[in-house]
C-alpha positions in Angstrom: 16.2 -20.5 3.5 19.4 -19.4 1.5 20.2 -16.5 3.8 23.7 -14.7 2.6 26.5 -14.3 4.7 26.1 -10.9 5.7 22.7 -10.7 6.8 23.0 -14.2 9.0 25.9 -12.1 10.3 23.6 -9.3 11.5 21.3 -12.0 12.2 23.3 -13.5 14.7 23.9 -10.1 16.3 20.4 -9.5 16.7 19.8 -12.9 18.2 22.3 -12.5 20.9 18.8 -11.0 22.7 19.3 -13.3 26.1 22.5 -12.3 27.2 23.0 -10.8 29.6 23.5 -7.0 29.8 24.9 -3.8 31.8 23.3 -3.1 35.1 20.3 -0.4 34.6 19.0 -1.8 31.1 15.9 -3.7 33.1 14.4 0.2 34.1 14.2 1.2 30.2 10.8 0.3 28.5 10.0 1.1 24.8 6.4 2.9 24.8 4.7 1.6 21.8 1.8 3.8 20.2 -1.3 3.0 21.8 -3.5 0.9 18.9 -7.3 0.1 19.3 -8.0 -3.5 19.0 -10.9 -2.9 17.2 -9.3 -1.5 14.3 -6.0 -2.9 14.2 -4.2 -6.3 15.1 -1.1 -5.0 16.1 -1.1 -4.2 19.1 2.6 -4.5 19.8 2.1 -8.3 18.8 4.9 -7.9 16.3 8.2 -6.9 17.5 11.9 -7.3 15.8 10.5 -5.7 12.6 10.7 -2.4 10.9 7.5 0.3 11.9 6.5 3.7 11.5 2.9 4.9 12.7 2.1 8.2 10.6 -0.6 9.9 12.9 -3.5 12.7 11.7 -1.7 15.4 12.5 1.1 14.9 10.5 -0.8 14.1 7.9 -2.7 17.5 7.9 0.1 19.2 8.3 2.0 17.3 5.4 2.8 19.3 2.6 2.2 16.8 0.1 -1.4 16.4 -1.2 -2.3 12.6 -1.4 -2.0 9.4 0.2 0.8 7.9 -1.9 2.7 10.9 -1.6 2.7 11.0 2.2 3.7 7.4 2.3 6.7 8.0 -0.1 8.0 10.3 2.4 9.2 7.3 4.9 12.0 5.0 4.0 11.4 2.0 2.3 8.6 3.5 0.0 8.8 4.2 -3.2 6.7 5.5 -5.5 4.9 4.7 -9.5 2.6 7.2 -11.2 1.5 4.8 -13.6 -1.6 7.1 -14.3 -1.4 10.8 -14.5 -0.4 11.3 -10.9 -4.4 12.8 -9.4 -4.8 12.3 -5.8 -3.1 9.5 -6.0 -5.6 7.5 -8.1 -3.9 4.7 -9.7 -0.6 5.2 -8.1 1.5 2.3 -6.9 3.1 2.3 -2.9 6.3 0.0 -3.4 7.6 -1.6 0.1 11.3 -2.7 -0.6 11.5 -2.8 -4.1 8.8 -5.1 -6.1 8.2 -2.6 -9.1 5.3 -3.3 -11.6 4.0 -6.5 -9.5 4.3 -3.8 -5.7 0.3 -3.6 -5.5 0.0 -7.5 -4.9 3.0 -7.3 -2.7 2.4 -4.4 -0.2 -1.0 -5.6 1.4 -3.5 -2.6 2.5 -5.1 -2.5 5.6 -8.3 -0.5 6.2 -9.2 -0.5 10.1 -7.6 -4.3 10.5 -8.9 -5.7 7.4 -7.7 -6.4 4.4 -8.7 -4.2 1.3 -6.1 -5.4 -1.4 -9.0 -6.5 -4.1 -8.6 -9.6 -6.2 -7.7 -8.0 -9.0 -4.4 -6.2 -10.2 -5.1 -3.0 -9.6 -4.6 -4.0 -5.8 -5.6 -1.1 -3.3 -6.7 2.7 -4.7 -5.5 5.5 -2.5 -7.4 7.8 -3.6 -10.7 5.9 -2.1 -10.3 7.1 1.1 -11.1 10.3 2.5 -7.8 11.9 3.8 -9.8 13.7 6.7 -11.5 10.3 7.7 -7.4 9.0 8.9 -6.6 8.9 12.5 -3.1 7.1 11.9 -1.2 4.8 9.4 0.8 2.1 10.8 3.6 1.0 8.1 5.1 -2.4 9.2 8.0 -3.8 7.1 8.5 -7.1 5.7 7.3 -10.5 5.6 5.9 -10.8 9.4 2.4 -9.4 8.9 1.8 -12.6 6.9 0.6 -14.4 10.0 -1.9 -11.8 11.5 -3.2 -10.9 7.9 -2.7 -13.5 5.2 -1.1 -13.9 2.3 0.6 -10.7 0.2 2.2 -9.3 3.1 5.8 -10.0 1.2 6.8 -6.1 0.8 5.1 -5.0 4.7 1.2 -4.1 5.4 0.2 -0.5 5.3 -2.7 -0.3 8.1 -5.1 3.0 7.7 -6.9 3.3 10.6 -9.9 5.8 10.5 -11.7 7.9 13.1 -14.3 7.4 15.3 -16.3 9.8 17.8 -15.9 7.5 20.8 -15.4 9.5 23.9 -15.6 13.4 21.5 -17.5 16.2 22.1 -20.1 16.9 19.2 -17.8 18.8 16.3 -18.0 19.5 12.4 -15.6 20.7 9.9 -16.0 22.0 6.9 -13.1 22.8 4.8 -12.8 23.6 1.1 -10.0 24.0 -1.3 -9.0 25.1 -5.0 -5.1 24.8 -6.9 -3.6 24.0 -10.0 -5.5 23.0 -13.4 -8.9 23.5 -11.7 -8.8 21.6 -9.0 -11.3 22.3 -6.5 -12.1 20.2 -3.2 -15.0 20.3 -0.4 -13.8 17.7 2.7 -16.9 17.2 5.5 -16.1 15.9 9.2 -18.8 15.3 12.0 -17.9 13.2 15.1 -19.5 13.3 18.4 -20.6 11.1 21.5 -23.3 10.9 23.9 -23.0 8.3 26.9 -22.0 4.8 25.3 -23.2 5.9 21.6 -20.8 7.4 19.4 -20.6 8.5 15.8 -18.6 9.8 13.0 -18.5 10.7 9.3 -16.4 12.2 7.0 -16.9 12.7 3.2 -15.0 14.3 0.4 -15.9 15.7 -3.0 -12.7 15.9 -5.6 -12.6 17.7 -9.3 -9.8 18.1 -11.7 -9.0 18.9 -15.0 -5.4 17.2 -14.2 -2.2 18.1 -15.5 -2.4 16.2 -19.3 -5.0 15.8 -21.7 -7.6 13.3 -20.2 -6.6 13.2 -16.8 -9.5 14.1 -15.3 -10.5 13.3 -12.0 -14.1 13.6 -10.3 -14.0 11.6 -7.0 -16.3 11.1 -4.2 -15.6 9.2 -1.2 -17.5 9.0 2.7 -16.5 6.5 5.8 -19.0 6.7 8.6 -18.4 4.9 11.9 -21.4 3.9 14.3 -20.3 2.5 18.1 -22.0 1.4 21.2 -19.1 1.4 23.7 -19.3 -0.2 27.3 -16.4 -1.2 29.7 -17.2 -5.1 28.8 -17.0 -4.5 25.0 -18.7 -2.6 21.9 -20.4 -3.3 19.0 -19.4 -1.1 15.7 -20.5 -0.3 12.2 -18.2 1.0 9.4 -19.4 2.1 6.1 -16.9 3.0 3.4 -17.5 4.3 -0.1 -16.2 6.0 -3.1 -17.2 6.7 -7.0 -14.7 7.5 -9.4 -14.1 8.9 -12.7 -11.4 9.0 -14.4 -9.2 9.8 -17.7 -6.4 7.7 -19.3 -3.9 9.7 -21.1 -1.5 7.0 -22.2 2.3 7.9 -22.0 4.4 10.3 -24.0 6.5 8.5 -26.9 10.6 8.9 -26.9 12.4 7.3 -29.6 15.5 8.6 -30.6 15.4 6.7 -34.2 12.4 8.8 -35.3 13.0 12.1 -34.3 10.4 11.4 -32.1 10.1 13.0 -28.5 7.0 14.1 -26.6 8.4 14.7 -23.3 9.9 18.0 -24.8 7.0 18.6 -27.9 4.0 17.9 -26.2 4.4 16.8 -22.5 0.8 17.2 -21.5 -0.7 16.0 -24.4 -2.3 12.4 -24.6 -2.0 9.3 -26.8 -5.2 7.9 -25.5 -7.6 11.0 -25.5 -10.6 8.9 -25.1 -9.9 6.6 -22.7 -11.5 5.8 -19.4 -12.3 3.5 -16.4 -14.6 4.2 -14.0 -15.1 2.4 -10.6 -17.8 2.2 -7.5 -16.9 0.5 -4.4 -18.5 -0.1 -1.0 -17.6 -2.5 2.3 -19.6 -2.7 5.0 -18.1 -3.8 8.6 -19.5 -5.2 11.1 -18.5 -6.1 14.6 -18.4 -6.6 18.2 -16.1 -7.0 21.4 -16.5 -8.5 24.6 -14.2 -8.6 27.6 -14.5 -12.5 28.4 -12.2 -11.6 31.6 -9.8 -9.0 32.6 -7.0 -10.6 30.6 -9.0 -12.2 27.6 -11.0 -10.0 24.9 -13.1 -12.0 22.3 -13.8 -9.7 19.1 -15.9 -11.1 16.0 -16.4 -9.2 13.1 -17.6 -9.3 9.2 -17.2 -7.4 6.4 -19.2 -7.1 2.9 -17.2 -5.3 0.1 -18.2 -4.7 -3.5 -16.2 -3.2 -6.0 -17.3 -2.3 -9.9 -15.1 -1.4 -12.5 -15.8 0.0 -16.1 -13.2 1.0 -18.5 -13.0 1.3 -22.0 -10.2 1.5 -24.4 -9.9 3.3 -28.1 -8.4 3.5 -30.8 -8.2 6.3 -33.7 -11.5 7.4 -32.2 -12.9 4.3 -32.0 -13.2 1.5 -28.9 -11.5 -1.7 -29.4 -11.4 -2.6 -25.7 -14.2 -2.9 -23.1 -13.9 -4.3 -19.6 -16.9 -4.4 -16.9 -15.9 -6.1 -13.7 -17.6 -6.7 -10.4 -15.6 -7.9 -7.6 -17.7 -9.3 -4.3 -15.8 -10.0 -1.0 -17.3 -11.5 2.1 -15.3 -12.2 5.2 -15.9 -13.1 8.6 -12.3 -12.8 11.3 -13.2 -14.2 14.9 -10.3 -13.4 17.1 -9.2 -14.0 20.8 -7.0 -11.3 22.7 -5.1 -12.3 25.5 -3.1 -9.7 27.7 -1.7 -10.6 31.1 0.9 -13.5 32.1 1.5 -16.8 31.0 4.5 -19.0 32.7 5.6 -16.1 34.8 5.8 -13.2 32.3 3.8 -10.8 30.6 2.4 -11.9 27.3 0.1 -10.8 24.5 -1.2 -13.8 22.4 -4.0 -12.8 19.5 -5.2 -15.9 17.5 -8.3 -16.2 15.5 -9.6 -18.0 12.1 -10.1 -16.0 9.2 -12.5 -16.6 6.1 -12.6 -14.7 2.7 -14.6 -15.5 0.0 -14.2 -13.8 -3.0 -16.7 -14.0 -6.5 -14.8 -11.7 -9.5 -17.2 -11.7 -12.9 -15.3 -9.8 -15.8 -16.6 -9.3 -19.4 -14.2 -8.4 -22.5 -15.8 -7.0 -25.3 -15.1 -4.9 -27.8 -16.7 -1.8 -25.8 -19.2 -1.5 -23.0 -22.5 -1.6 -25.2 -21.2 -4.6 -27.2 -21.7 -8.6 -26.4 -18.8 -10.0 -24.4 -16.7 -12.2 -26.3 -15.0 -13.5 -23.2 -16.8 -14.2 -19.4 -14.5 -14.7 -16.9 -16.1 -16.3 -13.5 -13.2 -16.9 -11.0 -13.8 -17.8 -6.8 -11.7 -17.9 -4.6 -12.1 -18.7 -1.0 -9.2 -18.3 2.0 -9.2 -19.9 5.8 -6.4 -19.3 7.4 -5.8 -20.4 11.3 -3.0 -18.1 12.8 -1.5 -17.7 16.0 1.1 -15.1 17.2 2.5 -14.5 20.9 4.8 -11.9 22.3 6.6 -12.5 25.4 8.3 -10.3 27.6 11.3 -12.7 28.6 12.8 -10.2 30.6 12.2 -6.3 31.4 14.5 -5.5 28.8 13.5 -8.2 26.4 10.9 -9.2 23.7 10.2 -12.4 21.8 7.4 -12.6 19.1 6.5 -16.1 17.3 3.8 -16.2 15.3 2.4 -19.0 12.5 -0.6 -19.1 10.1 -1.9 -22.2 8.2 -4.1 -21.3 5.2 -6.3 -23.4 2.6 -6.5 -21.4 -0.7 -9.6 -23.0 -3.4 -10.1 -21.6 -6.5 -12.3 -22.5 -9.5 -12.0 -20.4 -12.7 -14.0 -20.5 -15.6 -14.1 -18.6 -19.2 -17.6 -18.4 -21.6 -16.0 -17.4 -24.9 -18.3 -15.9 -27.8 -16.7 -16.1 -31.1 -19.5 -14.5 -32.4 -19.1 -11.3 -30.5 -17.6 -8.2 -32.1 -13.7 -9.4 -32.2 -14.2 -12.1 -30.6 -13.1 -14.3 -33.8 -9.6 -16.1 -33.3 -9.8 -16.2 -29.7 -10.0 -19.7 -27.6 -12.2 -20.4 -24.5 -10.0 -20.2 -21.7 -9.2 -23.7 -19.9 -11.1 -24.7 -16.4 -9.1 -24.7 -13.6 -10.2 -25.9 -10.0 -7.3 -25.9 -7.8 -6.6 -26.4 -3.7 -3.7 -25.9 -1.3 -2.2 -25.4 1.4 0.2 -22.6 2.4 1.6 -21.5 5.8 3.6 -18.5 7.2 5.4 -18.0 10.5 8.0 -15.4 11.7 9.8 -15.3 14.7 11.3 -11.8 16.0 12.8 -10.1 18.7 14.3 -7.2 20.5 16.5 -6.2 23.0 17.2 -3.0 25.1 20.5 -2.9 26.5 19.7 0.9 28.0 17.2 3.8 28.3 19.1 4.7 24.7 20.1 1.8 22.4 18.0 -1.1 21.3 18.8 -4.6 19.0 15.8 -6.2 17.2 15.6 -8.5 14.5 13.4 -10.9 12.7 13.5 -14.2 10.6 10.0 -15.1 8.7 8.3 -17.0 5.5 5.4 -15.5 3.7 3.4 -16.3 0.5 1.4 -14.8 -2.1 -1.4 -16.1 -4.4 -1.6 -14.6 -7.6 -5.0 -13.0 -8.2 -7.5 -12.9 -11.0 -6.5 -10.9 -13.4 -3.1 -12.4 -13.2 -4.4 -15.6 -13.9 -6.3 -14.4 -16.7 -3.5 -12.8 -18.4 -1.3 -16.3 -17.5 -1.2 -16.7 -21.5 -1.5 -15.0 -24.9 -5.4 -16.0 -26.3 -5.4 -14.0 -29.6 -2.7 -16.7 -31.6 -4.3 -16.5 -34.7 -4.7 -19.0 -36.6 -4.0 -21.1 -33.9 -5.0 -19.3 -30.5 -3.7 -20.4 -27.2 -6.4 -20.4 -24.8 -5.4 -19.0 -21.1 -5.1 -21.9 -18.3 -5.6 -20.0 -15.5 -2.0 -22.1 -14.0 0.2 -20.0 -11.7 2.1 -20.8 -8.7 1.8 -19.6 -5.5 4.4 -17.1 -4.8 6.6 -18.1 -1.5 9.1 -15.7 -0.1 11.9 -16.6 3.3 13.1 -12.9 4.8 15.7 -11.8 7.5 16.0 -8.4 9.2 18.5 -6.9 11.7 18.8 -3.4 13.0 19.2 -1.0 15.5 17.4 2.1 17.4 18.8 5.1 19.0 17.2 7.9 21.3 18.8 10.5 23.2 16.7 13.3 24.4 15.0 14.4 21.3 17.1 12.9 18.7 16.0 9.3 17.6 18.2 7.0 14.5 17.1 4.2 13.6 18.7 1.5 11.1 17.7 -1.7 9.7 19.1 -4.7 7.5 17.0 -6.8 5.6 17.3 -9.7 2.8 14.0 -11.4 0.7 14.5 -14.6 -1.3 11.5 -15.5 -3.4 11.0 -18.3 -5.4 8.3 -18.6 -8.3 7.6 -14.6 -7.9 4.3 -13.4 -10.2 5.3 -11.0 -12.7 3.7 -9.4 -15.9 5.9 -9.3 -18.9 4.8 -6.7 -21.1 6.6 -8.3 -23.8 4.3 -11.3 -24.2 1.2 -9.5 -22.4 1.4 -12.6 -20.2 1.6 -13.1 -16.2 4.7 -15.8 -15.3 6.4 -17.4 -12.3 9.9 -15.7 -12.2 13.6 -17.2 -11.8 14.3 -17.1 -8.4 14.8 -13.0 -7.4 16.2 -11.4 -4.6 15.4 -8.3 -2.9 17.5 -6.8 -0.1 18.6 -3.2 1.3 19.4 -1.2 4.0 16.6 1.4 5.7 18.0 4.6 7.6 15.4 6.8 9.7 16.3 10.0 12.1 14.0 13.2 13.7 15.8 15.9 15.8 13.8 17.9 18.0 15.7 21.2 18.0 13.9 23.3 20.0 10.4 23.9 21.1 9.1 25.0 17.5 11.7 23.2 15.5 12.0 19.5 14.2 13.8 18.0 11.7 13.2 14.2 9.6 15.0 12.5 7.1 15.7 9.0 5.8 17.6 7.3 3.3 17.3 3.8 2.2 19.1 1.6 -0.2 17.3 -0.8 -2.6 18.4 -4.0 -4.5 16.5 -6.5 -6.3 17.7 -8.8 -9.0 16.9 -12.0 -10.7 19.2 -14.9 -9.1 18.7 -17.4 -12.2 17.5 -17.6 -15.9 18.5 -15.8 -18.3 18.6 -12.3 -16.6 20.3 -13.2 -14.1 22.2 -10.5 -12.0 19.7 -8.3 -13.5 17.8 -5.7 -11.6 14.0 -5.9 -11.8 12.5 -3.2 -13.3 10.8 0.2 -11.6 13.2 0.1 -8.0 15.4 2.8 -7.1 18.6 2.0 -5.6 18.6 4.9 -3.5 15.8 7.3 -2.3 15.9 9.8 0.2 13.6 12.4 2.4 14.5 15.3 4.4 11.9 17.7 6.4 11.6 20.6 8.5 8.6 21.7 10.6 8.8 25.2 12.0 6.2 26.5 14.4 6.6 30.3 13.6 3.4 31.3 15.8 2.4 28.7 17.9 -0.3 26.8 15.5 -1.3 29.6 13.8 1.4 29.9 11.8 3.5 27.1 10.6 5.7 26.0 8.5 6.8 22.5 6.7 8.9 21.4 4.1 9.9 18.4 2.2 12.7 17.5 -0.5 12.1 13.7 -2.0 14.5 12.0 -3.7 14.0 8.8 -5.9 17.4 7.8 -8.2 17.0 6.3 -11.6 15.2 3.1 -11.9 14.9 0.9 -15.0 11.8 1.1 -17.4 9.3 -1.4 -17.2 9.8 -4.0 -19.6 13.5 -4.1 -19.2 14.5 -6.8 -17.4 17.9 -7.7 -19.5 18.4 -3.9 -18.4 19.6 -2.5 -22.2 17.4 0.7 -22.2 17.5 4.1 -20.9 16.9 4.4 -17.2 14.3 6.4 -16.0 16.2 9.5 -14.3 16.6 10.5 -10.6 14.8 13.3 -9.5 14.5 15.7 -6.5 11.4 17.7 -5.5 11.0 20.1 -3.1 7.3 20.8 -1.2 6.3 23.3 1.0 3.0 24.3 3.2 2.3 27.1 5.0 -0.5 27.1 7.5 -2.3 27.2 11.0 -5.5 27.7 13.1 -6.6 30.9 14.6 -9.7 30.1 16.9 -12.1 27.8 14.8 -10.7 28.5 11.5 -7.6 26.5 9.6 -5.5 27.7 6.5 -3.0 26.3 4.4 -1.2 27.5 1.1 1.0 24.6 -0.3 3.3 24.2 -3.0 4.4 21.3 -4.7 7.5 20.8 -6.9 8.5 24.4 -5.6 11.3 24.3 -8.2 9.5 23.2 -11.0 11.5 19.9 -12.1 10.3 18.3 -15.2 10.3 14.5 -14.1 8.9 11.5 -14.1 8.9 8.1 -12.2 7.3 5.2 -14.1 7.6 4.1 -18.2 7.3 1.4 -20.5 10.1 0.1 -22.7 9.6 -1.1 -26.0 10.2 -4.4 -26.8 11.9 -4.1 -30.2 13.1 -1.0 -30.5 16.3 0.3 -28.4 15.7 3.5 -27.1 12.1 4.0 -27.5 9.8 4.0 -24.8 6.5 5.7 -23.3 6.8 7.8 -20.3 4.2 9.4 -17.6 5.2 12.6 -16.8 4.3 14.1 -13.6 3.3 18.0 -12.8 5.6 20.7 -12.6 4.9 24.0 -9.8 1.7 23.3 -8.9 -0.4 24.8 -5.8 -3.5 24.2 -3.2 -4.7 26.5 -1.0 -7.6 25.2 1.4 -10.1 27.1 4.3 -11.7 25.2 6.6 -14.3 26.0 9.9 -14.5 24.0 13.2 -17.9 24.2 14.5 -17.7 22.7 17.9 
């Protein structure tokens, strides 16, 4: 596994677990949030790893505005606006530093299942509706690569969503308006009667956005149908969204020409025309049965569709056209067992998991015109898992887990060279290809009193490169002797060890973790060549830092700080740091009740310190700068009705997180800048 010295050191701390310890440390129990089977996994299957669960409240009261935003707020996460940062379409949620590749890294949840498409635009935050969220469960690392699959190298982000089991009959309508015309109308209904339960909730988004062609119109529902019995349920999920959306293209900074836009024309736009477009939908359904009092059996499906249209321009005229449909089936039979095996209590969840995947994508010189390439790629995944957690003694927890998976793919190109551009191209090699892959962690954690608390983890994940990766594996357009694209990558394999500690003491909690990744054949786009690769062997490692304080009865306090390293080990940038990562980023909020609910108060100052430009891997250009923003929310409920004022980037800082480096040119680049002061102010009505 190649782990370094000083993470087997805090290895070996945290696996002195089974010694014994102080008289007392049996009465102290760890309460875990309470997780719905139905939705999520979890459970508390996975101990001796790094979680946070971010629950709706907080959320509401949040003062940021999007998904991506709220994540970025807990350590570990970090942050791209690779678009023009709009409710968080586009954005990229990094989990311990993977940069431009983070969206096939950080796997996305959505009620237990996996939502990460097959395509490289990995999981859109903006799809779903912020008022649909019940909780967000954020585990670090590699360990949720046994209940969930492969891509779970950075951690899993799980979004749970609502559901009107056991609530009276309520609706809320709320509506909002801020900055550059942005005006939103959020719908929630939930109710129950007897077993029958049912839930919806639907959002309607427009924006001018903060550059030329950044608009935004986005329209998203989830509805949840249950039948709920003391022996088990049977459910229905339905989750949709249609977006539109503008490309502005970045802002060109080179020093050699005179040339800056970041200061001449921030909000203008290099690509005024472009556009991509998208439609999704995924259909769940599923049922759970109480076999006996200790052992659940839960079965359930999903359908999910996904299109995509975009189209590219240039000097007013398109040169680019892309139409994609992605179909995903899946079927994920489980067993749940919870009482004792050999004596002690245990938890054991193990199940068989099938995904089937069909992606069609046609190139052509713009929507309207022949395709000059067809790409028809499937993929199929069954993966058999199995993952315990044992309570060894009162004060003690032991997880193992393991996952055997068989990965087929067949990939195919129909190439035109009588479409419009399609001359000097070459029809893309076929590729059928089958393996095997397997992951397994094994974690645990130790409470030596009612205050302090060991855990720590050791576990081997994998990731297999997706479709458009594979597609962009090599240069086509060679002309007069084109390359044609073989599809070839390697499957991405990662080994990762974590050590750390928790503290609580009345109503101050600290907790601190270790942790160290070693990947080998890592997938990676170089914008040099426009090509995917295998890496060098990289490395990827840091230290996470979390605290609240409970001051009083209407104050509380947050913060964390975490510190980020990842490099190549070998080839010829090695020592350098990959591209896009932050070595240090940092949060620190205050909520203030000022009148019970009805008035209060939060604030949040983010951090993120300078990170290299994409495309700089020998590390010789400018670094992106660090930056610090400051948001605050004012708001509360008076009876039925809620209220909130927010501000964002209260002090106004000119900043942005994510640009491209040129490739021959020292000290040019293109950079995405992000808003300055900007507001929302939102009214909404409970009608119970």
């Amino acid at each position: 596994m190649g782990i370094h010295g000083r993470t087997a050191a805090a290895l070996l701390a945290a696996t002195a677990l089974l010694t014994p310890v102080a008289a007392g440390a049996q009465d102290f129990q760890v309460v875990l949030p309470t997780i719905d089977v139905s939705s999520s996994r979890q459970d508390g299957e996975i101990v001796g790893t790094s979680t946070t669960v971010i629950t709706a409240d907080e959320i509401e009261k949040s003062a940021a505005q999007d998904l991506p935003q709220i994540l970025s707020q807990q350590a570990g996460i970090q942050i791209q606006h690779v678009g023009a940062g709009v409710n968080g379409a586009r954005d990229v949620v990094d989990l311990r530093g993977f940069g431009a590749s983070a969206p096939s890294n950080v796997l996305v949840l959505v009620n237990g299942r996996r939502f990460n498409d097959f395509d490289l635009q990995g999981f859109d935050f903006s799809s779903i509706p912020v008022n649909s969220i019940a909780r967000i469960e954020v585990t670090r690392g590699n360990p949720g690569a046994v209940l969930y699959g492969d891509g779970a190298v950075g951690g899993v982000i799980n979004i749970v969503t609502k559901n009107g089991v056991g609530a009276a009959p309520n609706v809320r309508i709320e509506g909002g308006f801020g900055s550059f015309h942005d005006g939103e109308g959020r719908l929630s209904a939930s109710g129950s009667s007897g077993p029958y339960s049912a839930a919806i909730s639907a959002t309607d988004i427009r924006t001018d956005g903060y550059r030329q062609n950044s608009q935004l119109r986005q329209k998203g529902v989830d509805g949840d149908v249950r039948y709920t019995t003391a022996e088990g349920s049977v459910y229905f999920n339905v989750i949709a969204d249609d977006q539109k959306l503008g490309l502005p293209g970045g802002r060109l900074v080179d020093p050699s020409a005179g040339i800056n836009e970041l200061v001449t024309n921030r909000t203008g736009a290099a690509t005024p025309n472009d556009f991509a477009n998208k439609q999704g939908q995924n259909y769940t359904l599923g049922v759970t049965r109480k076999l006996t009092s200790e052992l659940e059996l839960i079965v359930d499906g999903s359908l999910r569709r996904k299109a995509q249209q975009a189209e590219l321009f240039y000097l007013g005229s398109p040169y680019n056209g892309v139409d994609t449909k992605l179909t995903t089936t899946s079927v994920t039979p489980r067993l749940k067992f919870d009482g004792h095996a050999l004596g002690v209590p245990t938890k054991i969840l193990t199940g068989f998991d099938y995904y089937h995947t069909s992606y069609n994508s046609d190139r052509a010189m713009d929507l309207s015109s022949a395709p000059y390439h067809i790409y028809d790629i499937k993929q199929s995944t069954s993966g058999f898992y199995a993952n315990g957690t044992f309570t060894v003694r009162p004060d003690t927890d032991v997880t193992l887990g393991g996952r055997a998976q068989y990965n087929t793919l067949s990939a195919r190109d129909t190439y035109d060279p009588t479409a419009p551009y399609g001359y000097g191209d070459a029809q893309g090699l076929p590729l059928d290809h089958n393996e095997w892959q397997w992951a397994a962690q094994l974690g645990a954690e130790h409470r030596f009193n009612a205050m302090f608390a060991v855990f720590g983890h050791v576990a081997h994940s994998f990731r297999v490169p997706n479709a458009d990766e594979r597609i962009g594996q090599a240069v086509a357009f060679n002309w007069p002797t084109p390359t044609p694209t073989n599809f070839d990558l390697k499957t991405q394999t990662s080994n990762e060890v974590e050590a750390g500690a928790r503290f609580r003491h009345d109503n101050f909690t600290l907790q601190s973790s270790v942790y160290d990744i070693e990947l080998h054949d890592e997938v990676f786009y170089s914008p040099a060549t426009g090509t995917n690769v295998n890496l060098d062997p990289t490395r990827h490692w840091g230290v996470e830092t979390t605290g609240s304080w409970r001051v009083n009865d209407v104050l509380k306090l947050t913060g964390n700080v975490t510190y980020t390293r990842a490099v190549f080990r070998e080839g010829q940038f090695a020592g350098s740091d990959i591209p896009l990562i932050s070595r240090w980023t940092g949060n620190v909020g205050l909520t203030w009740n000022i009148l019970d609910k009805r008035v209060v108060y939060d604030a949040m100052l983010r951090y993120a310190g300078e990170r290299r430009l994409d495309n700089d891997s020998a590390n010789v250009q400018p670094m992106i700068p660090a930056h610090t923003v400051v948001d605050m929310r004012i708001g509360g409920q008076v009876k039925n009705v809620t209220w909130s004022f927010a501000v964002q980037n209260v002090f106004n800082a000119m900043y942005y997180d994510y640009g491209i480096a040129s490739t021959f040119t020292l000290g040019r680049y293109n950079a995405y800048p992000q808003p300055g002061r900007t507001f929302m102010a939102r009214l909404g009505v409970a009608l119970d």
